[in-house]
C-alpha positions, 0 to 999 in steps of 0.5 A: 500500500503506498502512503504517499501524500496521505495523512497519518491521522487516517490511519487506523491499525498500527503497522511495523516499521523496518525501512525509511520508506514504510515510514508515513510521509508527513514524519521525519525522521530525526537526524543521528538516528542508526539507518538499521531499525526495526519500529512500528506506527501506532495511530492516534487514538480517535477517542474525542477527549485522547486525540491531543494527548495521543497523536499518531507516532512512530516508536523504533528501536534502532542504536541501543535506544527507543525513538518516538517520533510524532508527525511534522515535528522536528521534536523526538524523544530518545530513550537509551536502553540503559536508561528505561527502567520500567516498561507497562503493557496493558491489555483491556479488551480493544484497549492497548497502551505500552507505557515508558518509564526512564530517568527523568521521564515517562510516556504512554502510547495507546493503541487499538487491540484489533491488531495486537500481534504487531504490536506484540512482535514488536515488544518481544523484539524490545523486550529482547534488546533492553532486559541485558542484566542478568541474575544467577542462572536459573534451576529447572523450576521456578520457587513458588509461592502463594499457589499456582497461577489460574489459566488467565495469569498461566496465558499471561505470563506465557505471552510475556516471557522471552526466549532465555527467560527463565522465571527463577521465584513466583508468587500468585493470589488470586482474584477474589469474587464475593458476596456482601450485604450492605445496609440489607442489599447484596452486592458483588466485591471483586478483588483483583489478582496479582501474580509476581515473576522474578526471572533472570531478566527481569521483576514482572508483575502481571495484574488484572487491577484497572483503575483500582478495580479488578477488569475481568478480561484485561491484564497490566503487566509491568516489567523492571530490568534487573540493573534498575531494581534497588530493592524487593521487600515487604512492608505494612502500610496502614496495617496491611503488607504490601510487596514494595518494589523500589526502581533506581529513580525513587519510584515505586511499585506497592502490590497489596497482599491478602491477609492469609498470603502474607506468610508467602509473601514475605517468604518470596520477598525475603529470597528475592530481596537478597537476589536483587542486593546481591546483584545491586552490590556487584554492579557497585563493585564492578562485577556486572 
């Protein structure tokens, strides 16, 4: 299909990007930018109140770094590899978004699910570029804590892992469905799942909590390399433990623990925390 002369603002389905020429012509690429990239366009979201805030762009990969590119703009954003700390893929039915988080930054791109596997190629071909540092080499079966993950966290985690990925700790607990009554009216509770992987990569942390309620078929998951994790540990806040996963910015991720998984918890977060010290103290030593 030739996109000469047309308008990136028509354009509904994400595409990949791997040569100037697939390129929409109403995009420049930046100068300095490596002439072998692998990317892909995602269209502007066509919600009335998301258009300014999510226009067309292109994301690529190309010279160890993410350039994201929008239309007649001499302005670009570059991410190097080594930089990016975190990286969010959510997935709520016809809703994508894949969110960047860096040193100093953070953006979110919002696509339509219609077409997913281009936009999952793609991330599979970040996923494999960025998650560099490793952790210790992996056993032949991932400690478990908390219980085995349902079918939606199993497919999940399955789409997410990368080839040389091996989980090394895991720890699930499920959503919860139940009854209550209030002031004599029975309502539905839900509360989501929450499954945590640390693999020899990377800390994953697949959820199904949208907004602070559980979406019943969609998925968040949340990747940190290993170089940008600072600490893994449980914490009580307001007489509840959470799992806190600290990020070498300041950031940090809190994951709520029902009251009879907290002994698992603190088991996972006790070995994980002394994996991610371990390795903390040998990037600081020069033995990466």
């Amino acid at each position: 299909m030739s996109r000469k002369g047309a308008d990136s603002r028509d354009y509904i389905i994400p595409f990949g990007i791997f040569r100037e020429a697939d390129v929409p012509c109403d995009f420049t690429l930046p100068p300095g930018m490596p002439g072998e990239f692998v990317g892909i366009f995602l269209p502007q979201d066509r919600a009335a109140r998301a258009l300014r805030r999510f226009p067309p762009c292109a994301v690529v990969l190309a010279g160890a770094a993410i350039w994201i590119v929008t239309r007649h703009s001499t302005d670009y954003t570059v991410v190097p590899l080594a930089s990016l700390e975190a990286l969010e893929c959510g997935r709520m039915l016809l809703l994508g978004w894949i969110g960047l988080q860096w040193n100093g930054g953070s953006q979110t791109l919002r696509y339509n699910r219609r077409t997913a596997p281009t936009v999952e190629e793609f991330l599979q071909r970040l996923k494999a570029s960025w998650f560099k540092g490793m952790l210790g080499a992996p056993g032949e079966d991932a400690r478990t804590f908390g219980i085995e993950p349902n079918l939606k966290f199993r497919n999940a985690a399955s789409d997410e892992l990368i080839p040389d990925e091996a989980p090394l700790l895991q720890f699930f607990q499920p959503p919860v469905c139940r009854m209550e009554r209030h002031f004599g009216f029975r309502r539905e509770i839900r509360k989501p799942g929450d499954f945590l992987i640390l693999s020899n990569r990377r800390l994953l942390w697949i959820t199904d909590r949208h907004r602070s309620v559980q979406d019943q078929y969609g998925s968040v998951a949340r990747s940190a390399a290993v170089p940008a994790l600072q600490r893994v540990r449980s914490n009580y806040v307001d007489g509840g433990l959470v799992i806190e996963i600290g990020l070498r910015s300041g950031a940090l991720w809190s994951v709520p623990v029902a009251g009879k998984r907290e002994d698992e918890a603190k088991a996972f977060t006790d070995m994980a925390g002394r994996a991610v010290d371990a390795k903390t103290c040998s990037a600081g030593m020069g033995r990466v």
